[in-house]
C-alpha positions as CSV (number, residue, x, y, z in Angstrom):
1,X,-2.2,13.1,92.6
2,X,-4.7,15.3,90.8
3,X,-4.4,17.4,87.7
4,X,-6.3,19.8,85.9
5,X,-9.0,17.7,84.6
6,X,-9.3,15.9,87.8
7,X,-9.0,18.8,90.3
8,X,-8.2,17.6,93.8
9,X,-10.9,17.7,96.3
10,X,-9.5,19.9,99.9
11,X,-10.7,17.4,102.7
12,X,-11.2,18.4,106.2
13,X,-12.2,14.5,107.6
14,X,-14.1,11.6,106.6
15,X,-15.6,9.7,109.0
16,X,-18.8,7.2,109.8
17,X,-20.6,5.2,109.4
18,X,-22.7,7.2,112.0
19,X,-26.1,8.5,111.5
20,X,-27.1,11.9,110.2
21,X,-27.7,14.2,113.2
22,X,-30.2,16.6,111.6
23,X,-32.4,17.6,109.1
24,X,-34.3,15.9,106.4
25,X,-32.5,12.4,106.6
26,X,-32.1,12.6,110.4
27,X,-31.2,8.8,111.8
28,X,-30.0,7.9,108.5
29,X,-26.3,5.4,108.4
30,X,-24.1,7.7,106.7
31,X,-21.0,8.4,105.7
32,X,-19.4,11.9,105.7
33,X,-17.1,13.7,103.8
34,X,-16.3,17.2,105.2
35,X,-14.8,19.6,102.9
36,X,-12.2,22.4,104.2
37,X,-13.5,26.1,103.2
38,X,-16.4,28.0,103.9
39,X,-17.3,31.7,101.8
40,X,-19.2,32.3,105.1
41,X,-18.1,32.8,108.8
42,X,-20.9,32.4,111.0
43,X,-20.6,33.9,114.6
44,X,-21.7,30.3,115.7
45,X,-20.2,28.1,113.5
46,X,-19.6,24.7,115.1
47,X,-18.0,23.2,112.4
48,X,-15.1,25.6,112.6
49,X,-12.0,23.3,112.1
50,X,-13.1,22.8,108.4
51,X,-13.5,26.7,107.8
52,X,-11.3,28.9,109.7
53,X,-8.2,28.9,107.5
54,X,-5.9,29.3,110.7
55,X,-7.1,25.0,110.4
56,X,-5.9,24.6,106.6
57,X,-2.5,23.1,107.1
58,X,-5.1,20.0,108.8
59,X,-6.8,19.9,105.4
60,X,-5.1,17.4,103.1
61,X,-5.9,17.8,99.3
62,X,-7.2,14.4,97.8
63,X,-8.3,13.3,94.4
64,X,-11.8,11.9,94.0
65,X,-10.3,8.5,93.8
66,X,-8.6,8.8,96.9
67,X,-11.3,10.1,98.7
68,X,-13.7,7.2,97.3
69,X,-11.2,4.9,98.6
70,X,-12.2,5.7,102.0
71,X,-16.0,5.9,101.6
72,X,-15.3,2.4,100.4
73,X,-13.0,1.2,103.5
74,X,-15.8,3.2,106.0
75,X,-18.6,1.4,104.4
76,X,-17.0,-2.1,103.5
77,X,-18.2,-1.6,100.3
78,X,-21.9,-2.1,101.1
79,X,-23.6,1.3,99.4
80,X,-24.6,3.7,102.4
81,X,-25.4,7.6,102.2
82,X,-22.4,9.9,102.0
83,X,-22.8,13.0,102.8
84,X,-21.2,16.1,101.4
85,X,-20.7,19.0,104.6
86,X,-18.0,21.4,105.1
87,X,-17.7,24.7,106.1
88,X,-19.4,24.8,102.5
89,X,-19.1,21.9,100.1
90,X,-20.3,23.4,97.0
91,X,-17.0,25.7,96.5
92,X,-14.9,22.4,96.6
93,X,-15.0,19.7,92.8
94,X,-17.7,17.2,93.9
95,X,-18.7,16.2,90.3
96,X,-16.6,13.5,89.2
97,X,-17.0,12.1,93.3
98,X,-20.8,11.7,93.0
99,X,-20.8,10.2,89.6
100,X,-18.0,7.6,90.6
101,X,-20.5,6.5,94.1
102,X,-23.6,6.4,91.8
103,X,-21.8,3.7,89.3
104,X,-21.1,1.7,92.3
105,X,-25.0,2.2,94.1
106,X,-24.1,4.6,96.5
107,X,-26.5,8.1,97.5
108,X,-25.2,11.2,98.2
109,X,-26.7,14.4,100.1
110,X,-25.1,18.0,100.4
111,X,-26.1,20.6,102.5
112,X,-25.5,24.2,101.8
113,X,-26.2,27.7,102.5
114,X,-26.8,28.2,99.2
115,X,-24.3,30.8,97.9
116,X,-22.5,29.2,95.9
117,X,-24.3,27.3,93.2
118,X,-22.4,24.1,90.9
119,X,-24.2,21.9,87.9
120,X,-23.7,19.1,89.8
121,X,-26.4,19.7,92.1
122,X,-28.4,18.4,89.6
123,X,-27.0,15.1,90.1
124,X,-27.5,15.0,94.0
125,X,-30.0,12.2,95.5
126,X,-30.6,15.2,98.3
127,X,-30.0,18.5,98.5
128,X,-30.5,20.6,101.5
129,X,-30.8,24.5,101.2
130,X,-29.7,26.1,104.9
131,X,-29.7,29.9,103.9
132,X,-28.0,31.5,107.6
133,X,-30.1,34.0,109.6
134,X,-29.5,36.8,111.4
135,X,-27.9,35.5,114.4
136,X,-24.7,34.2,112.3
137,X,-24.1,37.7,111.3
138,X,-24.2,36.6,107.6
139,X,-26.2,38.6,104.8
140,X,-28.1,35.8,102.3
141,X,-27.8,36.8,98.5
142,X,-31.3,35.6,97.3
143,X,-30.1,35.8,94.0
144,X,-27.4,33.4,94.6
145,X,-29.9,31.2,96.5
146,X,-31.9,30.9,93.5
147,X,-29.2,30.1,91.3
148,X,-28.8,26.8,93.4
149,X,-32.4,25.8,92.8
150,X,-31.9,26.5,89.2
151,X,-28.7,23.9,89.1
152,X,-30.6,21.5,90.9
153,X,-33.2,21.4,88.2
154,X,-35.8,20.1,90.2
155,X,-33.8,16.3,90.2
156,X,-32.8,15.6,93.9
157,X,-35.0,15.5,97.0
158,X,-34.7,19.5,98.1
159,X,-35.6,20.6,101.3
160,X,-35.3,24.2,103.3
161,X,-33.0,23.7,106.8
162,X,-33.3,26.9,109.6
163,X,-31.2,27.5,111.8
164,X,-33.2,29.2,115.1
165,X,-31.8,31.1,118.1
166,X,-34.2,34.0,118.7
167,X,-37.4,36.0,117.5
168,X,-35.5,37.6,114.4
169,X,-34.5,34.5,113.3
170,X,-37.7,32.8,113.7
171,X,-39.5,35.7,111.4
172,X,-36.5,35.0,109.1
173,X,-37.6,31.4,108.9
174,X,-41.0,32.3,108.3
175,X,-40.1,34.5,105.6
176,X,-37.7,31.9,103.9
177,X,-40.3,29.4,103.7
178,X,-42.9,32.0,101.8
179,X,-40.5,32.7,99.6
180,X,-39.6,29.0,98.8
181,X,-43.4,27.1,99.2
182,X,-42.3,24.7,97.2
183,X,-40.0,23.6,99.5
184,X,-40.3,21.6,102.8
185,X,-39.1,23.4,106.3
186,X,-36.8,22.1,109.0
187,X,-36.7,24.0,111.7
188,X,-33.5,23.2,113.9
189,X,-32.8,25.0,117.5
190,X,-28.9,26.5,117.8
191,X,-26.2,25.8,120.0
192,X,-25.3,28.3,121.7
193,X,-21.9,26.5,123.4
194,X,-20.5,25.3,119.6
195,X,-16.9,23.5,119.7
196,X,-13.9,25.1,119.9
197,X,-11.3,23.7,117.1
198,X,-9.2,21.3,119.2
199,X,-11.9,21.0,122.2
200,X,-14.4,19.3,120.1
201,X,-15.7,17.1,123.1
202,X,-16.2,20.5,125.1
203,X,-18.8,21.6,127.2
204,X,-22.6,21.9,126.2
205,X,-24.9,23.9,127.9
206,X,-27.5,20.9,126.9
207,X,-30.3,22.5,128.9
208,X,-30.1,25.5,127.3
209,X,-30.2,23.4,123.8
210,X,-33.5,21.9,125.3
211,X,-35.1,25.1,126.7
212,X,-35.0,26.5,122.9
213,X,-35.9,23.8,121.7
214,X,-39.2,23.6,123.4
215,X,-39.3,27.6,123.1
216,X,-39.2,26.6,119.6
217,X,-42.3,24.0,119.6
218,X,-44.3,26.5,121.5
219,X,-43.9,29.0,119.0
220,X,-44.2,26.5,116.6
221,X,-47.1,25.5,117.0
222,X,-49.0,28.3,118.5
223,X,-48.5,30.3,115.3
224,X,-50.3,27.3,113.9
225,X,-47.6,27.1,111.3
226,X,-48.4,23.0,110.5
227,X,-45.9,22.6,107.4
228,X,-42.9,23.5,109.9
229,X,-40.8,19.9,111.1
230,X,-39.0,20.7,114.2
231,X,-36.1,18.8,114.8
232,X,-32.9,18.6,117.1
233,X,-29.0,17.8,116.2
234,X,-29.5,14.2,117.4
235,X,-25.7,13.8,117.6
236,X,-25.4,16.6,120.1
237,X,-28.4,15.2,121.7
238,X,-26.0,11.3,122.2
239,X,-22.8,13.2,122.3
240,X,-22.3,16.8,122.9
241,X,-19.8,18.5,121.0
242,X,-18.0,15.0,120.1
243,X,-16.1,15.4,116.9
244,X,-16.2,12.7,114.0
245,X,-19.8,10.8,115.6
C-alpha cells in the first residue's frame, strides 16, 4: 500500500544479481530495478516492455518497502549495486528507495537521458547521463540536460553514455562531449535487431552488432579522440536479446 507521502513506485521487473552490461560500471554484480514509463520513445528502444504503455497493465505499482524487499531476497542481504533503469527512471519516486539501501550499505546507479531532472540525484553513488541522438528520432532539451547536472550537485560518480549507429550520431557524440568536458565519454555501438515485447530472446544480427562496433574503434581512434571509452552491451554480447540477464 502506498499513500501520499510514500508515493508508490510503478515497477516493470526486478531482477539479478547479474552483471551490468554497459557503460561506466560494465561487469559490475548488480541488481536491477526497472521502472515502467518513459517521456521518450526511441525508434530503437530495446527496453520497450517497460515504456510502451500498450505494456502497463504488466507494471505492478509497489511501495519503496516492497520493492526493497526484493532487492533484499535477490541479494541475500549482502549489499550489491542496484540499479535504477526503465524506460526512464527519473519520472518514477526513487527518493525514499535510495535512502532506505544506503542505511543498510547498499550503492545505487541510475541512468538517464537526462530530461527529466529530481533532487535525489544528488544522493546517487552513480549517475549516468545518456542524452539520445539522432537515430532514436528524439530531440535533446539541453536545458533540461543541465538541470540534471544541477540536481546532482557534483555528489555521485557522473559519466556521459552515447548511443552510436551512424556518422550523424557519431558527430552528435562529439559534440555532447564538448559541451560536457567535465564529464567522461562512453561510447556504446546500437542494436539494430532490439527485442520485441514478448520475443525478448529473439533474433540478433550479432555480426552486424560487431561490424559497428569495430566501425566504431576505427573511427575512434583515427580521429585521435583519446578521452573516448568504447564499450559493448556485454549482456547482448553472452545472451542476445535475453530478458531479465
Amino acid at each position: 500500500m502506498t499513500c501520499a507521502l510514500h508515493p508508490g513506485i510503478r515497477v516493470s521487473e526486478i531482477f539479478g544479481p547479474t552483471i551490468q552490461g554497459e557503460g561506466v560500471l560494465i561487469g559490475l554484480p548488480t541488481v536491477f530495478v526497472r521502472t515502467g514509463g518513459c517521456d521518450y520513445r526511441c525508434s530503437w528502444c530495446d527496453s520497450l516492455h517497460a515504456v510502451d504503455r500498450r505494456f502497463r497493465h504488466d507494471w505492478e505499482m509497489m511501495s519503496p518497502d516492497a520493492v526493497w524487499q526484493k532487492v533484499i531476497a535477490l541479494s541475500g542481504g549482502q549489499p550489491v549495486m542496484v540499479s535504477l533503469s526503465g524506460g526512464n527512471p527519473a519520472i518514477q519516486p526513487l527518493g525514499q528507495l535510495i535512502d532506505r539501501g544506503h542505511g543498510e550499505g547498499y550503492r545505487f546507479a541510475l541512468e538517464t537521458q537526462g530530461s527529466v531532472s529530481k533532487q535525489w540525484f544528488a544522493d546517487l553513488d552513480v549517475l549516468v547521463l545518456s542524452p539520445k541522438p539522432p537515430s532514436s528520432e528524439m530531440t535533446t532539451d539541453w536545458a533540461a540536460f543541465d538541470a540534471c547536472l544541477e540536481a546532482a550537485q557534483d555528489k555521485p560518480q557522473m559519466a556521459l553514455k552515447l548511443v552510436v549507429f551512424d556518422d550523424d550520431d557519431y558527430a552528435y557524440a562529439k559534440d555532447a562531449a564538448a559541451r560536457y568536458p567535465q564529464l567522461p565519454v562512453y561510447l556504446q555501438p546500437g542494436n539494430h535487431t532490439p527485442p520485441r515485447p514478448g520475443d525478448e530472446d529473439g533474433f540478433i544480427d550479432m555480426a552486424g552488432v560487431m561490424r559497428r562496433m569495430e566501425w566504431l574503434v576505427e573511427k575512434v581512434t583515427r580521429d585521435r579522440w583519446f578521452e573516448a571509452r568504447v564499450l559493448p552491451q556485454l549482456h547482448v554480447l553472452l545472451w542476445g536479446n535475453k530478458r531479465g540477464v
